[in-house]
C-alpha positions in Angstrom: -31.5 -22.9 22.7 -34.0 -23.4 19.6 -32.3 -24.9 16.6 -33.0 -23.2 13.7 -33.1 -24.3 10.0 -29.0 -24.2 8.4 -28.8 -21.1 6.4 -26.9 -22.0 3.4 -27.0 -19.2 1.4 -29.0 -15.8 1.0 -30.4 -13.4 -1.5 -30.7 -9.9 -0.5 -33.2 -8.1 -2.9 -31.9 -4.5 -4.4 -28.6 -5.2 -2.4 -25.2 -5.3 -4.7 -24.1 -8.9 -4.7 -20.2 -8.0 -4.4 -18.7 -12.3 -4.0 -19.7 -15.4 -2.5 -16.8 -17.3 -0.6 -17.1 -21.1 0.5 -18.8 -19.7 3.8 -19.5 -16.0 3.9 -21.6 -13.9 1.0 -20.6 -10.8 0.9 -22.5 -7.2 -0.6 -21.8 -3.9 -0.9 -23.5 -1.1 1.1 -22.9 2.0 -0.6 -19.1 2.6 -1.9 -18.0 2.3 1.3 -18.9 -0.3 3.2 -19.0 -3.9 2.9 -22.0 -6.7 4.4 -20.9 -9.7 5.5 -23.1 -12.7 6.0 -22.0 -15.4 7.2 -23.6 -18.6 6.5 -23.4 -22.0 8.0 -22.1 -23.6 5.4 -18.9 -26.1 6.0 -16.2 -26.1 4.1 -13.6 -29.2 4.2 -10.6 -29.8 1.4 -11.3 -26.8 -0.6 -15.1 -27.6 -1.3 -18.2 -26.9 0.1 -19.8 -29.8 1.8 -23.4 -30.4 1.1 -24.5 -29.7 4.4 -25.0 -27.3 6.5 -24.1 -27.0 10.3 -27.0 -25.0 12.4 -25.7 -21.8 14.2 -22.1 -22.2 12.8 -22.8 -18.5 11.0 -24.2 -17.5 14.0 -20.7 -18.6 16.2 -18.5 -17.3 13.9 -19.8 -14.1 13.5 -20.2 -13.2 17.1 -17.1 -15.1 18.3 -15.6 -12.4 15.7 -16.9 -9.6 17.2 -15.5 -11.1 20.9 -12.0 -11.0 19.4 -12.5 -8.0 17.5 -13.0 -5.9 20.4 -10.9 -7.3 22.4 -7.7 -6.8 20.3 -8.6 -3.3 19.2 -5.5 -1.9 21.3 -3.1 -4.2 19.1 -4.7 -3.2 15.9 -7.8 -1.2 14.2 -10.4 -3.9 13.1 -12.7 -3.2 9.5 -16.2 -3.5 12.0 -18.4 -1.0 12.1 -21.4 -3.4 13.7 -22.7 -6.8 14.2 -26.6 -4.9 15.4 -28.6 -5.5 12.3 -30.9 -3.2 13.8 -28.5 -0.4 13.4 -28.2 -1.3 10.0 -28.3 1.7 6.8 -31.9 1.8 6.3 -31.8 -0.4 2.7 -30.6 -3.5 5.0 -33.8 -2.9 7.2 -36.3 -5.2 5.0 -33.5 -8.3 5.6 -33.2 -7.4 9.4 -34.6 -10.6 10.8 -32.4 -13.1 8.3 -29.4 -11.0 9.3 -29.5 -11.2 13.1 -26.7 -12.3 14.6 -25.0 -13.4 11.5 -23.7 -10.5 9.9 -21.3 -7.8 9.9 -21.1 -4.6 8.1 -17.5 -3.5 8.0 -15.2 -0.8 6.5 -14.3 -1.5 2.7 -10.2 -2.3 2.4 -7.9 -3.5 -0.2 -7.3 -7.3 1.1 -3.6 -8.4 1.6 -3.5 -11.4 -0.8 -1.4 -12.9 2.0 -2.8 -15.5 4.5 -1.3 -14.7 8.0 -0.6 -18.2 10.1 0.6 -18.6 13.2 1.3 -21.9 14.7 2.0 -22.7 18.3 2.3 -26.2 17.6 3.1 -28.6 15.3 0.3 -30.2 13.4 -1.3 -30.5 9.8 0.2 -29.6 7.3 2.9 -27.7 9.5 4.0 -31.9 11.0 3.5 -32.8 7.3 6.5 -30.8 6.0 8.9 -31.4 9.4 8.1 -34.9 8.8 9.7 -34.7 5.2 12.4 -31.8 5.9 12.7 -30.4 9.5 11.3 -27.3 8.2 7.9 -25.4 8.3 7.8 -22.5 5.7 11.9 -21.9 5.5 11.9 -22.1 9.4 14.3 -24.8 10.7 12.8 -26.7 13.6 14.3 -28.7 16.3 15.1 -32.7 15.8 13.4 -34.7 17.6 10.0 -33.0 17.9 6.8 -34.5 17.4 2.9 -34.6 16.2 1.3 -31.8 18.3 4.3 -30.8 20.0 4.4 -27.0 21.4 7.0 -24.9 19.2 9.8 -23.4 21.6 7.8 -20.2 20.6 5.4 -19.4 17.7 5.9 -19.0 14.5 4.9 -17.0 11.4 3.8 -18.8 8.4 2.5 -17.1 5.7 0.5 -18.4 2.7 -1.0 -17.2 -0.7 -4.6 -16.9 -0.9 -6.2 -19.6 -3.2 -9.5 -18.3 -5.0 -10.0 -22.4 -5.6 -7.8 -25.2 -4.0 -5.5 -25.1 -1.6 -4.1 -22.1 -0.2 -0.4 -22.2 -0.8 2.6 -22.2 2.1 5.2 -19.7 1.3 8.7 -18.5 3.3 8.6 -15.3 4.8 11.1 -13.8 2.1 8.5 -15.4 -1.0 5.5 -13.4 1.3 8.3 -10.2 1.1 8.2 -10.7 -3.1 4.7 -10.5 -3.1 4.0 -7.5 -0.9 7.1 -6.2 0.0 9.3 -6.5 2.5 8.9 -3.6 4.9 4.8 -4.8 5.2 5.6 -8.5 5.7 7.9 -7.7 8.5 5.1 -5.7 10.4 2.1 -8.6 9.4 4.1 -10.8 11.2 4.4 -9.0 14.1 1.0 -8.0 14.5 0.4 -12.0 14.0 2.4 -13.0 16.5 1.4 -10.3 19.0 -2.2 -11.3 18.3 -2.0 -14.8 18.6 -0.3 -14.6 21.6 -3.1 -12.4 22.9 -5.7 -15.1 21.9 -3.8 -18.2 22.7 -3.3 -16.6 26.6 -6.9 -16.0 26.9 -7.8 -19.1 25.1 -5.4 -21.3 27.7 -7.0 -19.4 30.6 -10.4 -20.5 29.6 -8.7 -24.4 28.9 -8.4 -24.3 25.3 -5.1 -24.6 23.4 -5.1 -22.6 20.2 -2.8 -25.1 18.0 -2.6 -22.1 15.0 -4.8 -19.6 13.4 -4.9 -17.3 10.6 -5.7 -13.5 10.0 -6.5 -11.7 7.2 -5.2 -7.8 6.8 -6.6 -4.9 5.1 -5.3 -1.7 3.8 -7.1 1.7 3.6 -6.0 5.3 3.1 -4.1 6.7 6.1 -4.4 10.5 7.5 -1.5 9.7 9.6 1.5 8.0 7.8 0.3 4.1 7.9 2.3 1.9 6.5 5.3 3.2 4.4 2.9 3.5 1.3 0.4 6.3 3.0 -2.1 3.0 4.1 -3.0 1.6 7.3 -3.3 -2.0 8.4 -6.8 -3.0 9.3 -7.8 -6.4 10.9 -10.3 -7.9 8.6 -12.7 -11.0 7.6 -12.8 -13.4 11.5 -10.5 -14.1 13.8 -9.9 -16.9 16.1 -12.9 -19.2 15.1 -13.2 -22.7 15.2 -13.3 -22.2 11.0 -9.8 -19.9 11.1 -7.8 -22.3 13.6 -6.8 -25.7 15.4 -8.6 -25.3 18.7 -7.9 -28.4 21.4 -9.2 -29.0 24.6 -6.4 -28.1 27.2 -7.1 -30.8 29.6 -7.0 -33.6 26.4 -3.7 -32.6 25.0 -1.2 -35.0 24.9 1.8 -34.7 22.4 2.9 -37.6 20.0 -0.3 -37.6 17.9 -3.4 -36.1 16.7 -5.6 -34.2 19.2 -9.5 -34.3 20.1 -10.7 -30.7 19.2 -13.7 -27.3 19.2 -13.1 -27.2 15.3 -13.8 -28.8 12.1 -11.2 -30.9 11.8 -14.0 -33.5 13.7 -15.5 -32.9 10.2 -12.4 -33.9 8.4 -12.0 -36.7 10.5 -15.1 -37.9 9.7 -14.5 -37.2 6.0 -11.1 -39.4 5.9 -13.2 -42.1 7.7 -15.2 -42.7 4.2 -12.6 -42.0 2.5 -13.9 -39.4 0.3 -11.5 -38.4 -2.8 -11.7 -34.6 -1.8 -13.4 -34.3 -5.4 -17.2 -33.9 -6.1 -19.7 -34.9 -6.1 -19.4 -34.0 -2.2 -20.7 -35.7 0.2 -23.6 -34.8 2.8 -23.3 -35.1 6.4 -25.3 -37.4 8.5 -27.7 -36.2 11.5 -24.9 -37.5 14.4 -22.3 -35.5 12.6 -23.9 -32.0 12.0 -25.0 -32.1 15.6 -21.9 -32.9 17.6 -20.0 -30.6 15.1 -22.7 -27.9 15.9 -22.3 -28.7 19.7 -18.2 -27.9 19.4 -19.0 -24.5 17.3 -21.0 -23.7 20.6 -18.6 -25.0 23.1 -15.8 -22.9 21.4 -18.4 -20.0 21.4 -19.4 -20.1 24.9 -15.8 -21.2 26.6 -13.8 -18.4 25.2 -16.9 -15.6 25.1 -18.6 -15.9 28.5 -21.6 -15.6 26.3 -24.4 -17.4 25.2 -25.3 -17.3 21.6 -27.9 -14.7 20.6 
């Protein structure tokens, strides 16, 4: 496969810029309809590093579309496409840049509720056992250690952060925020989908440590939620960017694990012991290629595919 030159950001003439996140910048198409591009920038301790990772827009987006279509019988997904060629027409003149890396999606009001799942116990999950048994209000087992797999998953939630850190929050503080009857049915749908993902994941010898997911809400015809709104599937799911992905045949309990994600990144990061505060620092050849190489890995192992 050709390398191409890292994408780090783009500019799509006459097309409404709507936001531009650490990784994905997003327009509007119409009223309607969102595009999503997604980059391959890398972000690492709430900042953008300066650079780039070849492909990594490319993996997330397709890897997406996998997972999308696979879980539509657990939940309706915001996708409309990933085929730039079937584009509206006023995307047509940005076809080529958008190949591959882009989706254009149904419009919803986010959840400003991260949805975590965690299988096992690791980052900032071990971080807080370590100091009070807990993870998110949920009482753990004595004894357990770094990596271990939970007796069963868990639901963590956790506020969205426009800068910094998103937050960990208890189940009943996510209930305050958006109440409790829609809470209680995010987690489910979490936990049903991560079990999903975490099966095939295994099958394919890759341990999904914990994820996120991101919901969306949009008028309902037939009942929805308990305010007249369904719950859509939004943003990515189960990408090396959204979760702790390990190498089944690596793992071994009692401390940190090798992995298909960007903690290699991080690791490399704590290695020069950067602050976490600009200016950031760039990433040398050796590190933007093997991270690239596990984006692929992750893309190929759980897809079947190659990347296109």
């Amino acid at each position: 496969m050709t390398t191409h030159r890292p994408i780090f950001e783009t500019f799509l003439e006459g097309i409404t810029h709507h936001r531009r996140g650490k990784v994905r910048d997003i327009y509007e198409v119409g009223t309607d309809l969102l595009l999503i591009v997604t980059t391959d920038r890398i972000s690492a301790y709430d900042h953008v590093l300066g650079t780039a990772i070849p492909d990594k827009g490319k993996v997330l987006t397709q890897l997406s579309d996998f997972w999308f279509k696979r879980t539509q019988a657990i939940i309706k997904n915001h996708l409309i496409s990933i085929d730039s060629s079937t584009f509206p027409e006023v995307l047509r003149p940005h076809e080529e840049l958008l190949s591959g890396r882009s989706m254009l999606v149904r419009r919803t009001e986010p959840v400003p509720i991260e949805c975590v799942a965690r299988g096992y116990l690791t980052g900032s999950g071990w971080r807080e056992y370590q100091d009070t048994g807990h993870v998110c209000g949920i009482k753990l087992p004595e004894g357990l250690v770094e990596s271990e797999r939970l007796p069963e998953p868990i639901f963590t939630p956790a506020t969205k952060a426009e800068s910094g850190h998103d937050v960990n929050i208890s189940e009943a503080e996510a209930a305050d925020i958006i109440g409790a009857d829609l809470i209680a049915r995010l987690r489910d749908l979490t936990l049903t989908l991560y079990s999903h993902g975490a099966h095939h994941a295994e099958s394919c010898g890759i341990i999904v440590a914990d994820t996120k997911f991101e919901f969306g809400l949009v008028p309902s015809s037939s009942g929805g939620t308990t305010d007249g709104r369904d719950i859509l599937l939004i943003d990515e799911i189960l990408t090396p960017d959204s979760s702790r992905f390990w190498p089944k045949d690596e793992y071994e309990p009692g401390r940190g694990q090798s992995s298909f994600d960007k903690q290699f990144v991080r690791n490399y990061l704590d290695e020069i012991k950067w602050n976490h505060r600009p200016p950031v620092p760039e990433l040398p050849d050796n590190i933007v290629q093997q991270t690239r190489q596990k984006y692929l890995d992750a893309f190929s192992v759980l897809s079947g595919h190659e990347l296109t």
